[in-house]
Every structure is written in C-alpha cells, then in structure tokens.
N, C-alpha and C positions, 0 to 999 in steps of 0.2 A: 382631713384632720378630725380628730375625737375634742368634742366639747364636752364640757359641765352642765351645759345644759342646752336644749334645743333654742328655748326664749329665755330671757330676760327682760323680766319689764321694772323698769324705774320707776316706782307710784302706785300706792293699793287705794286711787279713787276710783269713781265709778268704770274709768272705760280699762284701767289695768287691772281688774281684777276681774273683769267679766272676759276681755282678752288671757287673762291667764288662767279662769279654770276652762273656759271654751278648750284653749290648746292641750292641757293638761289632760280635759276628757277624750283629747282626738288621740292621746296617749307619747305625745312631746312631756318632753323633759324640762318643766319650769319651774322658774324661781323669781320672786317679787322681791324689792326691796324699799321699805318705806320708810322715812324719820323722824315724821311726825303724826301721825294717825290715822288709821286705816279707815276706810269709806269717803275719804277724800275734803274736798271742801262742803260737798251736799252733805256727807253727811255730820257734819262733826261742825263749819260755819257757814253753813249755805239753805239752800230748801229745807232741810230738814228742822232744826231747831228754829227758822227763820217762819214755817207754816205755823209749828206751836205756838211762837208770839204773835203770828197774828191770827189765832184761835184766842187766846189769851185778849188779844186789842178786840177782838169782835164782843168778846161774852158782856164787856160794857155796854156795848148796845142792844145787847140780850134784855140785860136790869132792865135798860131807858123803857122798852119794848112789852117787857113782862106789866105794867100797870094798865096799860091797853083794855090786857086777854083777862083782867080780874084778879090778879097775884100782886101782894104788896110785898116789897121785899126788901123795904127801908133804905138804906144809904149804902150802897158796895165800897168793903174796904178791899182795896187793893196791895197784896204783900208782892212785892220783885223778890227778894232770897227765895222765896217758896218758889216760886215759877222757875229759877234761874236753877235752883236742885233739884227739882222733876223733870226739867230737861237736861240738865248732865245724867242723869241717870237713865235715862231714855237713849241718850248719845251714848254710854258705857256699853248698853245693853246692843247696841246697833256695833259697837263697836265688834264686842264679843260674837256676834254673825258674821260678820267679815269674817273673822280670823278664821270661825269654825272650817267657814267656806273654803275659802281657803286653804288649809288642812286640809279638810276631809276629802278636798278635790286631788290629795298630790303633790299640793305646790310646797318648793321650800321657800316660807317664809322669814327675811331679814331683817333686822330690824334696826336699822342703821341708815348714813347718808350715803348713796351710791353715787360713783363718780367715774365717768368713761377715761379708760386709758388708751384705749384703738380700739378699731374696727370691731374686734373681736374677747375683747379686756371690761370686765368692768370693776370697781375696788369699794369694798362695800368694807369701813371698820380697818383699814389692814390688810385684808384680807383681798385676793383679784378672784376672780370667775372667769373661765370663758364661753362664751355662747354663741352660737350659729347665727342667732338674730337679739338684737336688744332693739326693747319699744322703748320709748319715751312717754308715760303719761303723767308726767308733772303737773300738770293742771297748769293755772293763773294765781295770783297775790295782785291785792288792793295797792291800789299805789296815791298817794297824796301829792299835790303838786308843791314844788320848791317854793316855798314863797317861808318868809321870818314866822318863826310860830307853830313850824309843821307839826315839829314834836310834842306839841298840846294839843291835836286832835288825834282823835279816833276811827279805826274803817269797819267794818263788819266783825273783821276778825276778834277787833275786842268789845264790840257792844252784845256779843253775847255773855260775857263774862264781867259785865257793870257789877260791881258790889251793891250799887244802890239804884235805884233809877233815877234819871237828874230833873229838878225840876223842869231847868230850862234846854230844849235841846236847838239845835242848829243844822240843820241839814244842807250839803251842800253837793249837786247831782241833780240829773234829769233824768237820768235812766232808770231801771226799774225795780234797781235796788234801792233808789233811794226815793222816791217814790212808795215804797213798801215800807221801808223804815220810817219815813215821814209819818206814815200808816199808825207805827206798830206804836209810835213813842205818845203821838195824841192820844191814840185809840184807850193809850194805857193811864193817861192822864197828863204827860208832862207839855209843858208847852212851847209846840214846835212852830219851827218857822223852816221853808225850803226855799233853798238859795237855787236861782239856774243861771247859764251866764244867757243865753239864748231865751227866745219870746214867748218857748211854750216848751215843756216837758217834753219824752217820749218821741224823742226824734225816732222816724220811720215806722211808727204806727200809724194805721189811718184819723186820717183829722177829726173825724166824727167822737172817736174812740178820746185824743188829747181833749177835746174841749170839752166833752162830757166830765172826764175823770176832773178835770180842774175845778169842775162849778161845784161837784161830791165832794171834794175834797176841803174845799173855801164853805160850805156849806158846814162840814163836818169842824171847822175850825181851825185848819191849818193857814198861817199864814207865808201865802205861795208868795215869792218876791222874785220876779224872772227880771232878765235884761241884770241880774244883780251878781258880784262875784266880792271873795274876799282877797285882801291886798297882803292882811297882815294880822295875826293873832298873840296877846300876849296875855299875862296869868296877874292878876290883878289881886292886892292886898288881902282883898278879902277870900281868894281862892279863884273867885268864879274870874271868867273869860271875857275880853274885850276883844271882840272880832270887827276889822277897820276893813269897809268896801271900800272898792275901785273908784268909787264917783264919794267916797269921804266919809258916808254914813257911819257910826257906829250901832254894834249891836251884842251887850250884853247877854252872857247866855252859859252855863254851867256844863255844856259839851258840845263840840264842836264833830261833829261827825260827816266824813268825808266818804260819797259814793261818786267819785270823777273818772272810774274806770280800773281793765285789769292790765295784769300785763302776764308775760307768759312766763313762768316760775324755773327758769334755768340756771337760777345762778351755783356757783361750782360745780357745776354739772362735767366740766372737760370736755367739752364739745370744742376746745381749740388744737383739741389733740386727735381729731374727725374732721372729715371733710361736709360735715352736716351746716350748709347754709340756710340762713334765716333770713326772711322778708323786711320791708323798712317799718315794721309793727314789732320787730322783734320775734314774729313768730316760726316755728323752725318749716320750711318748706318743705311738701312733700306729694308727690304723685298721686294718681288716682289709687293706687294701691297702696298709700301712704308709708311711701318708700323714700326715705331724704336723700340726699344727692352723696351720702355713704351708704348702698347697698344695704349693708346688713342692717341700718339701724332704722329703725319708722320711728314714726310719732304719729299720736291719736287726740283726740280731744281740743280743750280748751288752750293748748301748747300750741296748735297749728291755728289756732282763731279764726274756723270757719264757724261755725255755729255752735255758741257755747251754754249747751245744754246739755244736764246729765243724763237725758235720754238717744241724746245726739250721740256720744261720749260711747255707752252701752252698744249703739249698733255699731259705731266705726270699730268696738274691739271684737264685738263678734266676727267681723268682716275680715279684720288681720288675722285670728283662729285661722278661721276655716282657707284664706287664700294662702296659709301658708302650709299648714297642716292637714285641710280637706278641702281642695279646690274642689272638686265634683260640687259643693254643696255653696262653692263662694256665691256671691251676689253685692253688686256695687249696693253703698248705701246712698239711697234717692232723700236728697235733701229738696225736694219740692215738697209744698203741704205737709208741714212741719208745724202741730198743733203747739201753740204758746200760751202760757199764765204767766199773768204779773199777780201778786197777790196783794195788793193794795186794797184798800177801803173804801171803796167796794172794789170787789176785783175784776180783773181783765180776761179777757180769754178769748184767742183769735186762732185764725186758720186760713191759708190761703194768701191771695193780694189782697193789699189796704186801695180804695177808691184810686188815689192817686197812682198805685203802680200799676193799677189796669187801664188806666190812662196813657199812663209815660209807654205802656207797653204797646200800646196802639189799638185795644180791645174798646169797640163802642159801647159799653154799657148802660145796663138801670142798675137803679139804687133804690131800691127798697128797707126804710129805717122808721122803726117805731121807739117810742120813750112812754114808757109807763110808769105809775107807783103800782111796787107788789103788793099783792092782796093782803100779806102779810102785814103790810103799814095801813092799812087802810083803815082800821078802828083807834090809831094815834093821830100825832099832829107830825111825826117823824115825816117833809118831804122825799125823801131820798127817791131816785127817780132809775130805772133800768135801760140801756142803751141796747137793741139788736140794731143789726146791720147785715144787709146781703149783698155784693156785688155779685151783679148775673151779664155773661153776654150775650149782647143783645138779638146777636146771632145766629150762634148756637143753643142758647138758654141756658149756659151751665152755667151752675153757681162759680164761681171764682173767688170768693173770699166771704167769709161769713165771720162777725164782733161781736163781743158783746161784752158790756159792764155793768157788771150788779154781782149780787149773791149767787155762790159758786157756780159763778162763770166759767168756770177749768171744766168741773165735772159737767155741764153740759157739753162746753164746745170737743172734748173730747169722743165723743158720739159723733158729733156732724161731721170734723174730722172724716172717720170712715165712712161717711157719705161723699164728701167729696172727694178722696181719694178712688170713688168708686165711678167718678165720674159724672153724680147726680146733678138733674136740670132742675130749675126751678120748677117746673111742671111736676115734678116728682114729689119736690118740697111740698107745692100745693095740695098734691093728692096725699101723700099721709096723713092721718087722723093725728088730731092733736093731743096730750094728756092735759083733760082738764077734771079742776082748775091747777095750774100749772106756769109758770112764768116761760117755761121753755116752750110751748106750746104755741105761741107769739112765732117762734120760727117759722110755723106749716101752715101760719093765717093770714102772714101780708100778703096785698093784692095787687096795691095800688102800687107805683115806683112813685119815688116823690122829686128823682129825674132821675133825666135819661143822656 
C-alpha cells in the first residue's frame, strides 16, 4: 500500500520533532501535526521560561549580595509585566526555530488537532492522512485534584501568564515543580507558603539532598507546611482566596497554585478506534522499541511515563528515527545515569543512585558528604550553605551516585555525569586536580567517608 507519508507524528515537542526531522533526514516522508505550540511544554511552559524565572528569582539575591563586594544599589524595584514580555518574546523567538526546523528539514507541518481513525488514518482539521507509522508525542498536562474550588487555582500552565504577580501565593506539591515554583514566587517577593501532604518534599531523592533543600528554603523564607493538604477553596468578597485544610486550618492567600502531578495528554486523540493499550497511570504502553500493542503506531516521551524529561524525550525520538528508518545506526536508549536538575533556590543536581537506592540495591557503601558556605557569601552575613555527596562501593570504589545543592548545581553535575557514566572510582575522583578556588572542586577533595 502507498502512504502520504512514511511517519506521522502527533506533537511538535521536544521528542516529535527531533523524531521527525531525524526521520525526514534518513529521507522518510514526514509530517507533524500540532494544536497548540511548537517546542512542546519545555519550551513554551516548562524548563524554558520556568529557568528565566528563576534567573529572575536569583538576581534578588544578586542586590542582597552586591553590598558585601562594595556596590550600593539602593532598594530593587521589581516589575512582573516586564519579565512576563521578555519572556514571551524569548518563547515567540524559540517558537520561530521550531518551525524553521522543521521546514527546512522537509517535514509537512500542520497545524491543527490530530486525531487517529485506524491503524493507518489520521484526521488533522477535516482532512485524513495516511501513514506507514504514526508516533504519538503528546506530552503530559497539569492536573488538579477534584476537591470544591478547583476551578480557582492555577498549574504551571497559567502562572507563566499572571497579569500581575500575587502578593500571597500558595503552593501545593512535593515534587520538583513545585518546589521550583515555591522558589520562583519568594525569590520574586510574593509571599509563599508550600503545602505537601507527606513528611518531606522530594520523594525519591536522596535524604541528604530533601533535608538540605528544606533548611535553604525555611532559611530563605518560605513557609514549608508538610503532613498539610487542602480540602476546599473558595473566592472571598474581597477577591483574595480562602483555602480550608484537611485537619480545618484556614489559609488566606491571593493564588492558589497546584503542582500535584501530570497526566498523559490523550484526550480526543481516537485511540478507541486502535488497539493502542494504556497502563493503570494512563500511560500509553509500549515495547522496548516503543512500539504499542497497534504495530504501526509508537509513542515516545512524557505520554509513555517512563522518565519525563526533555532530554529523555530527544533520545527516545532519535532512537524511533533511526530503528525505523536507519537500523544500521539504531541504539536502545540507556536510561541508567540519567543526569537531573531541580532548579529550586538553591538548586539541585544529581546523578546516579541516591544513598538509599544503593542500599535497597544491596551495594555496601561509603558516604562521603561535605556542607560548606561558598566563598562567594563569605564577605556577607548571607548563611546559605552548599550540599556534595558521593555514594561509592565499597567494593569496587566506584562512584554510584554523586548530589549536590547550591549555585548551579546542573552545570556542574553535568560534567561528573560523564564521569560516571565512564565508569569512574573514587580513587579517580581523588586523583584529579581540583579548580581552585572553586566550590566544584570539594568533589576531587573528600577523603574521609562520614559512613560506611
């Protein structure tokens, strides 16, 4: 049978569009089709305008910092319009490289909602297509939980687009979105408060990592409220919010912003018109060759909820390219030693197992952890305080997992990263020369284990 096209992918975020000019260049016949914005959630509500704001939440404590070093620079007025239209413009601009990409790769791109009618059908506008293979890279959506009131809070998707910034904000989330946003709303002046229903943040990072970030954070002024959830939310005379916890407390607050998790973004998609089966998370099942239980059709990304990251996203679609279009060159994507940021205040940055999974995994290890104040604070009264961490075993010396919270934590542990991916021992760490002075440089100097 003769198709319209080799692929078709559903979604022009990060892993269907790296998936469709890959295939496009192996010289397949593709076509994208997207309904709401090209570059996905990263780029448009997600990492991307989400780093600016807390670039933006950091420069305050640039001011607090600059009296130290000799610079007076009086009282910082803070505008949100101004921030909020140098980053749509930023995003228009990112927009516009997509598209170019795109293009210029080949692809035809649509611009419209796509919707499966079989195997080999998809209906974009009206209009049907057919294709040899269609991906799925829908991504995920914010989801709020049912409770009275929902419709007065806000998720990511709209706090990039506040008309004002709110005095009072309310964060409700453990994970590392909202964690970051707790971040972004302090940092920026308004005053927050993070709701968790659980005892500590940041479920399944290493411990070291949770009770560091919490004391920076209680330090910096947010008021963290864990073991705490809301019942019920309602809009009060005067505009502002009365948000009613589970154990009765009220808490007055001018936005109610909800990070409780994603879900995978299918809806009218006509996946009951396929034999494409989904897990009890909703997400769409599929083989190590991300192949769903209809042949023709795969799914990549944050849609199949194994590791929802926009770099994750990038290799699973280069990996469909080439397994469909240039096997010779396929290669499974190795989800071990998968570097992570949270960008919280201060930020986070890991790689590897956290103490407790080389534990649970049965590895005897040492723990090698130092806390410093950077050199940087040392002429203020600023405590803020830096977290490294190494899991090494015990037995073969290799590193296993290496943390750290402070000042771009990303940009370092992305370095060590390909250290451990390379297989290095701690004996290795030791013998590298360190950059001083340097806060990274604390990696190549611990000696002692502070257990074992």
């Amino acid at each position: 049978m003769t198709y319209d096209f080799d692929l078709f992918v559903i979604g022009a975020g990060s892993g269907g569009v790296r998936a469709a000019r890959f295939a496009a260049g192996y010289a397949a016949k593709v076509a994208v089709a997207e309904s709401r914005y090209l570059g996905g959630t990263c780029v448009n509500v997600g990492c991307v305008p989400k780093k600016l704001l807390v670039y933006a939440a950091h420069a305050h404590e640039e001011f607090a910092q600059a009296g130290s070093f000799g610079w007076s620079v009086g009282s910082p007025d803070f505008d949100w319009p101004t921030l909020i239209a140098n980053k749509n413009r930023e995003i228009s601009r990112l927009n516009g490289i997509y598209q170019s990409l795109l293009v210029n790769s080949g692809v035809t791109l649509l611009n419209g909602h796509a919707r499966i009618v079989d195997a080999h059908r998809v209906e974009v506008d009206g209009v049907q297509h057919t294709a040899k293979h269609i991906l799925i890279a829908t991504g995920g959506w914010p989801q709020v939980p049912d409770i009275p009131g929902k419709e007065l809070a806000i998720t990511s998707n709209e706090a990039f687009f506040l008309p004002t910034l709110p005095r009072r904000v309310l964060v409700v989330g453990g994970g590392y979105i909202a964690v970051e946003f707790a971040s972004i709303f302090n940092g920026l002046g308004a005053q927050t408060t993070q709701l968790y229903r659980s005892e500590l943040f940041l479920r399944g990072f290493d411990h070291s990592v949770r009770i560091h970030l919490r004391d920076e954070m209680l330090k910096k002024g947010v008021d963290l409220q864990f073991n705490s959830d809301i019942s019920s939310i309602v809009r009060q005379a005067d505009g502002s919010l009365l948000a009613t916890l589970q154990d009765g407390r009220t808490i007055e607050t001018d936005c109610v912003f909800y990070a409780t998790g994603r879900r995978p973004m299918l809806d009218n998609l006509g996946l009951e018109n396929v034999q494409v089966e989904l897990d009890s998370r909703g997400c769409v099942l599929v083989d190590e060759q991300y192949r769903s239980s209809e042949p023709s059709i795969l799914a990549i990304g944050d849609v199949i909820g194994r590791v929802q990251l926009t770099p994750v996203a990038l290799a699973e679609g280069m990996a469909v390219a080439r397994q469909l279009f240039k096997p010779e060159e396929y290669r499974p994507v190795d989800y071990d030693l998968i570097p992570t940021a949270v960008f919280s205040l201060p930020n986070i940055g890991t790689v590897g197992l956290s103490e407790e999974q080389a534990r649970a995994a049965g590895h005897a290890v040492k723990i090698f952890e130092s806390r410093f104040r950077p050199m940087k604070l040392t002429l203020g009264d600023i405590q803020e305080k830096i977290l490294m961490k190494l899991i090494v075993d015990a037995q073969s010396d290799r590193v296993l997992g290496c943390h750290m919270v402070g000042p771009d934590a990303g940009e370092i542990i992305q370095g060590i990263a390909v250290a451990l991916r390379a297989g290095a021992t701690k004996r290795i760490f030791d013998e590298t020369m360190g950059i001083h002075p340097s806060a990274a440089e604390e990696f190549v100097t611990m000696r002692t284990p502070v257990s074992a």
